[in-house]
C-alpha positions in Angstrom: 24.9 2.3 -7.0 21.0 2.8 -7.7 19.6 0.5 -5.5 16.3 -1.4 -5.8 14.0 1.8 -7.6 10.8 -0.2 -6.2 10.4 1.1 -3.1 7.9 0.5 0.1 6.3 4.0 0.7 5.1 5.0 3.9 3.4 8.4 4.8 5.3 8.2 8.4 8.7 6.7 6.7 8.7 10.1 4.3 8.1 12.4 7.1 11.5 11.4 8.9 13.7 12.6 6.6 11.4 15.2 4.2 10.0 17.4 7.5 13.1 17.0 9.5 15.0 18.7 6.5 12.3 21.1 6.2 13.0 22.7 9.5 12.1 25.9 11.3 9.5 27.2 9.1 6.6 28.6 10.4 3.3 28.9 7.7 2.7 32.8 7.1 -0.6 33.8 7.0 -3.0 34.7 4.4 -2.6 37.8 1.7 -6.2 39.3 4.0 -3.7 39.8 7.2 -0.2 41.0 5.8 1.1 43.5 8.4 0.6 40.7 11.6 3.6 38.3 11.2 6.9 39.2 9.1 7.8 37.1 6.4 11.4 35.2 6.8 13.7 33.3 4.2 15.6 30.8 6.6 19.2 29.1 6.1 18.8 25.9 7.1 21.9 24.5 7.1 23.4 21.0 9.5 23.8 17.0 9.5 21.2 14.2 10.0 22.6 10.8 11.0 20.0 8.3 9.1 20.3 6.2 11.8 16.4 3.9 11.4 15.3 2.0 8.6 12.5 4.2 7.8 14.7 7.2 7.4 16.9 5.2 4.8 13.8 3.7 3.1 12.1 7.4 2.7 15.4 7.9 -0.2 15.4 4.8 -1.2 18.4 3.6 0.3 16.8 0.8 0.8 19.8 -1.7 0.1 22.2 0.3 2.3 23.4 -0.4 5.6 22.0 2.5 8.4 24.1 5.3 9.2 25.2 7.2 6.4 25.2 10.7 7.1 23.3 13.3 5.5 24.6 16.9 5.4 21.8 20.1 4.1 22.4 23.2 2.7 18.5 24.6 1.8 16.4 27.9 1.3 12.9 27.9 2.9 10.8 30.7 2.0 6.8 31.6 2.7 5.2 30.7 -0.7 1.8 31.5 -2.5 -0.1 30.3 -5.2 -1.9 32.2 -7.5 -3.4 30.2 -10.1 -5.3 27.6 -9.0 -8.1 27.1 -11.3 -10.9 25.9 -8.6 -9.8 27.4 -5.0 -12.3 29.3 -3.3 -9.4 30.9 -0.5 -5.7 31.5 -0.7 -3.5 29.1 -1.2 0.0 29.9 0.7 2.5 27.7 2.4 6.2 26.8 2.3 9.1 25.8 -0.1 12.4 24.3 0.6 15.0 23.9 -1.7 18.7 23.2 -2.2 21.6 20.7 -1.7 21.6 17.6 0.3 24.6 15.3 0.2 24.5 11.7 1.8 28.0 10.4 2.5 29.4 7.0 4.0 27.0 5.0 2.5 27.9 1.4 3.1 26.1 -1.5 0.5 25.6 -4.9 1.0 28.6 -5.8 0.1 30.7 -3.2 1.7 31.5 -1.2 -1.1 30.7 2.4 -0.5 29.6 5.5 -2.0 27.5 8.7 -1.9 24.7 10.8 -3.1 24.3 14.3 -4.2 20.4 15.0 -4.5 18.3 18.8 -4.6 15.6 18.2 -2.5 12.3 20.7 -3.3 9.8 20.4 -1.3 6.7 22.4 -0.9 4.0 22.1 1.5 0.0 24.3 0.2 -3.0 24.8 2.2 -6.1 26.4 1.0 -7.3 28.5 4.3 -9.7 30.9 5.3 -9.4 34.3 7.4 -10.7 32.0 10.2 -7.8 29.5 10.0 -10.4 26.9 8.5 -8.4 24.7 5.9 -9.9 23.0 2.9 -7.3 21.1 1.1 -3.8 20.5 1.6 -0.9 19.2 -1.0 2.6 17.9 0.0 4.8 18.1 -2.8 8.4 16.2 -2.7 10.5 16.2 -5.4 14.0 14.3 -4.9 16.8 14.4 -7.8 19.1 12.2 -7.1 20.2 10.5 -10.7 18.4 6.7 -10.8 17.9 7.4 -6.8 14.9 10.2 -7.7 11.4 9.9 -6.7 8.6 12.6 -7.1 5.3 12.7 -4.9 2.5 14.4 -4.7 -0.4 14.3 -1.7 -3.4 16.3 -1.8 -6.0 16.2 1.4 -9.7 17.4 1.3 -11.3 18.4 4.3 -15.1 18.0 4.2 -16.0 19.8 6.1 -13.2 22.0 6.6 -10.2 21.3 9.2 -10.0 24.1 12.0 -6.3 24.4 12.4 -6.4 27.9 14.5 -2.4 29.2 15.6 -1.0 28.4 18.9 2.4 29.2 20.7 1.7 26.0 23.1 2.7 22.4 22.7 2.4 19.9 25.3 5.0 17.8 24.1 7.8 20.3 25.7 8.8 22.0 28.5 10.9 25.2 29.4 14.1 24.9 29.9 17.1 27.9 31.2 18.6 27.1 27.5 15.4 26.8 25.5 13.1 23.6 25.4 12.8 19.9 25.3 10.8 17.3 24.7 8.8 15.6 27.7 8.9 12.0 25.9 9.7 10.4 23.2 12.5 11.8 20.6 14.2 13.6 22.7 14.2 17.2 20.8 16.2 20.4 21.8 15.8 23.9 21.1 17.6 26.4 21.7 17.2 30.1 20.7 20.6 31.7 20.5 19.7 34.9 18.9 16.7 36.7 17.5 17.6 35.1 14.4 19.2 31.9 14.8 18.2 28.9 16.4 19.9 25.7 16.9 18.0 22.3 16.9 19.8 19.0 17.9 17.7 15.9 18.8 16.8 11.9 17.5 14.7 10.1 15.1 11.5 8.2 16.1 12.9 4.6 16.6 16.3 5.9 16.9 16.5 3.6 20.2 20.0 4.6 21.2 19.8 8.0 20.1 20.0 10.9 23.4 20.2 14.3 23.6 24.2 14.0 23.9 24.5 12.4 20.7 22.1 12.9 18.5 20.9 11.8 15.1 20.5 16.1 13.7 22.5 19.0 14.2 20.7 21.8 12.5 21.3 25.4 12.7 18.5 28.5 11.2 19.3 31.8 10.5 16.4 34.1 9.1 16.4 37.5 7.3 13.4 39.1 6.6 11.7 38.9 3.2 9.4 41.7 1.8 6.8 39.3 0.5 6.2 35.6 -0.5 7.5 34.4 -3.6 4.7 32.7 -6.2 5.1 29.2 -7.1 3.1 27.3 -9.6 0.0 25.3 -8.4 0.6 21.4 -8.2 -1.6 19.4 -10.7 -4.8 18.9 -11.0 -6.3 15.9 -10.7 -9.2 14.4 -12.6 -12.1 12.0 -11.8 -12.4 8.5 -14.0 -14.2 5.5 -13.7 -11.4 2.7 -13.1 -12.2 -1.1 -12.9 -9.8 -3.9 -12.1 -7.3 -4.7 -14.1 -4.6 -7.2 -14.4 -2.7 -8.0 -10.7 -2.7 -5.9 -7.1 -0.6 -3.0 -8.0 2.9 -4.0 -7.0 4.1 -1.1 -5.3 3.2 -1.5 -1.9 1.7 1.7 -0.2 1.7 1.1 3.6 -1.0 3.5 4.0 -3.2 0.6 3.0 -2.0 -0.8 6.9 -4.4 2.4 7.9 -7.9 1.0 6.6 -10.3 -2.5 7.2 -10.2 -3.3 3.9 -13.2 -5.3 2.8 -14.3 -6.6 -0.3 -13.0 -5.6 -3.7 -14.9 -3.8 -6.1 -15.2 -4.7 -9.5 -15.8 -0.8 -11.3 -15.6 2.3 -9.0 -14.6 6.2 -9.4 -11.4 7.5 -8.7 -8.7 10.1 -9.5 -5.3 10.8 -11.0 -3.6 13.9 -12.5 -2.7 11.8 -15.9 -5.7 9.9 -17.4 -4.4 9.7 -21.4 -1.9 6.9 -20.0 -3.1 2.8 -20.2 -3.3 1.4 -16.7 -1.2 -1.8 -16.4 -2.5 -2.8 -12.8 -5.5 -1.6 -10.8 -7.3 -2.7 -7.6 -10.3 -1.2 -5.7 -11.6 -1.9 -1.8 -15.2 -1.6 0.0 -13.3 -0.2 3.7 -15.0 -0.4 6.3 -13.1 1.3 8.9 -10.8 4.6 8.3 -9.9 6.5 11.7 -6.3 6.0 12.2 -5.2 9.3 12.4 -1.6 10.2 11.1 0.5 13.2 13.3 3.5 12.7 12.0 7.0 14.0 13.8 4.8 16.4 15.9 6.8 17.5 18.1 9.6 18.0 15.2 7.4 19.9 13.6 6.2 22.2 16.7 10.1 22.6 17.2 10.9 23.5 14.6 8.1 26.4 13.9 6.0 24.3 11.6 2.4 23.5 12.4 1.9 20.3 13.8 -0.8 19.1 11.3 -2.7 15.5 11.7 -5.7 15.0 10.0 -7.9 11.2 10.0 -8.4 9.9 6.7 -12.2 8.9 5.8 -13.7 7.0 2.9 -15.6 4.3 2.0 -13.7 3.1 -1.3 -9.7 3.0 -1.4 -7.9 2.3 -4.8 -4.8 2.0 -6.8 -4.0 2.4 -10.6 -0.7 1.5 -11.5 0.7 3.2 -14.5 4.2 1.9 -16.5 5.7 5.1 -14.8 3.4 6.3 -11.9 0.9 5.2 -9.5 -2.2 7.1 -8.0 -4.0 6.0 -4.9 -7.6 7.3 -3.7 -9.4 7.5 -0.4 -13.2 8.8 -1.7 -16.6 8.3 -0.7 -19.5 6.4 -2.1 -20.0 9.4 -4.8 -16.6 9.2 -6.0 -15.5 12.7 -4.1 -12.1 12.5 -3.1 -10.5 12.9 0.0 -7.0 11.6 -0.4 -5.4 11.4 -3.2 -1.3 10.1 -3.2 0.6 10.1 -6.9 4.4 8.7 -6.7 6.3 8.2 -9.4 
C-alpha cells in the first residue's frame, strides 16, 4: 500500500516524528575541546503512537487513518565531518540510524498493513570555539520501499548564530522523579540511572494525549564512545540563474505559509545540488516579509538532550525549481547568497 508519493511537506510536520525518534542526544563539542564532555553512543529503543495528522503526513502516510503505531530500534552516535570542501570551522553533529517498524496501519478502506523503514538521520553544524554557528544541514533519509523520501536542509547564518550551551530550560520544572513540562505537550523525564533515561510524553496537537497515556514511550541507554565516527559531508549546492518555467511547482512546501510573498520574478539566482538535470516547473517571489521564526518540538528537544535550535529565516527572493525527480527551494538575498536552501526528493 504506497499511498499518494506527492506529499505536503512541512518543516514543523517533519520535526514530529524525525526529532522525536532522534531522542536523547546531546551535540558534542568541537575537535579544539575534546577532554570536556565524554562522547556517548545511545540505544534508543520504544514506541510512538502517531496519533496527529502531521505526524502521519511527515511518512507519508498520508492516506491512512491516525493511530498506527510506530516501534524504534536506533543507534545515535556524535558524528564529524572532515571533508567539506569550503568550511572555515568544524563541522560535527549527530547521526541516527536503524529500524523503525509502523504497525496497525488502517487505509481508507479498512484494509490494513505495515511498514518496515531504516530511518538515517543526521543533523551538521559548522561552529566556532565560541559556540558561534555558521551553517547548519538536516539530513533525513527514509527507506521505506515506494513510501521513501530523502531531504536535505542547509541554513546560513549571516552573520553567525550564537548558540552558547545551557543546562536551563524554561519550559520544565523539577520534579522528585525527574522533570516535566510547564505547558503544552506534556513531556516527562525521568533519570533512572547514570545511563538510562526514560522519556514518555504527547505530540503537539495530540489534544487528548496526558502524561498517563501517552503518545511515546522511549527508553536510552548510553555507553561511552572513544571518539566520533566520520561521516561524509552532504552535497554541495551550486548557484544558477533560474527563470520561470512552465506551472507553480506542484509540490506544495508549506514553508511558503512563513513569507509575504509579493510579486513574481521573471529571472533570479538560486541554488540546487544537481544543475545538469532540465527543470520541468519553476517559480520565483519578490517577499517582503520573512520573520516567522521556526523552534520546532523545543521542549522535546531540551528533553531529550538535544539543543533546542530556532533560527528566523531572512531573504528577499524565495524560489522553487521542480525537477522530474527532486525539487530545490531557496530563501536568498538580493545578490543571490543563500540562506535556506530545502532539496526533497
Amino acid at each position: 500500500m504506497a499511498g499518494n508519493k506527492i506529499k505536503t511537506f512541512s518543516i514543523v510536520e517533519w520535526f514530529v516524528l524525525a526529532i522525536v525518534i532522534v531522542a536523547t542526544l546531546s551535540l558534542q563539542p568541537t575537535p579544539e575541546e575534546p577532554a570536556e564532555v565524554e562522547l556517548e553512543s545511545t540505544k534508543i529503543t520504544g514506541t510512538l503512537e502517531l496519533s496527529t495528522r502531521s505526524a502521519m503526513n511527515s511518512l507519508g502516510l498520508d492516506d491512512f487513518k491516525l493511530g498506527p503505531l510506530a516501534t524504534v530500534d536506533l543507534i545515535s552516535n556524535p558524528v564529524i565531518s572532515k571533508n567539506c570542501l569550503d568550511c572555515q570551522f568544524p563541522v560535527t553533529g549527530i547521526n541516527v540510524y536503524g529500524q523503525v517498524i509502523i504497525t496497525e496501519l488502517i487505509d481508507q478502506d479498512n484494509r490494513q498493513g505495515r511498514v518496515e523503514a531504516i530511518l538515517n538521520l543526521s543533523y551538521l553544524r559548522e561552529i566556532d570555539s565560541q559556540d558561534l554557528i555558521y551553517r547548519e544541514w538536516l539530513i533525513f533519509d527514509w527507506n521505506a520501499g515506494d513510501l521513501s523520501s530523502n531531504l536535505e536542509i542547509q541554513i546560513v547564518h549571516n552573520p553567525p548564530r550564537w548558540s552558547p550551551a545551557t543546562n536551563n530550560h524554561a519550559s520544565f520544572i523539577e520534579t522528585e522523579n525527574g522533570i516535566i513540562t510547564r505547558s503544552g505537550p506534556e513531556i516527562i523525564v525521568q533519570f533512572l540511572t547514570e545511563n538510562q533515561t526514560s522519556i514518555s510524553g504527547c505530540l503537539p496537537d495530540s489534544f487528548l494525549c496526558r502524561g498517563t497515556s501517552p503518545d511515546a514511550n522511549l527508553m536510552t541507554s548510553s555507553v561511552p564512545l572513544e571518539q566520533s565516527l566520520e561521516i561524509n559531508h552532504p552535497q554541495t549546492w551550486t548557484k544558477y540563474d533560474i527563470s520561470q518555467t512552465g506551472e507553480t511547482p506542484q509540490e506544495k512546501l508549506s514553508i511558503r505559509d512563513l513569507f509575504e510573498l509579493e510579486q513574481e520574478l521573471d529571472q533570479t539566482a538560486s541554488w540546487c545540488p544537481i544543475i545538469d538535470q532540465p527543470i520541468q516547473n519553476s517559480k520565483s517571489w519578490e517577499v517582503s516579509y520573512s520573520q516567522s521564526t521556526i523552534s520546532p518540538l523545543s521542549s522535546w528537544l531540551y528533553a531529550l538532550s538535544i539543543p533546542t535550535n530556532s533560527f528566523s529565516p531572512t531573504g528577499e527572493v524565495w524560489s522553487e525549481a521542480e525537477y522530474a525527480d527532486f525539487t530545490c527551494s531557496t530563501l536568498t538575498d538580493n545578490d543571490g547568497n543563500l540562506n535556506l536552501g530545502i532539496f526533497s526528493q
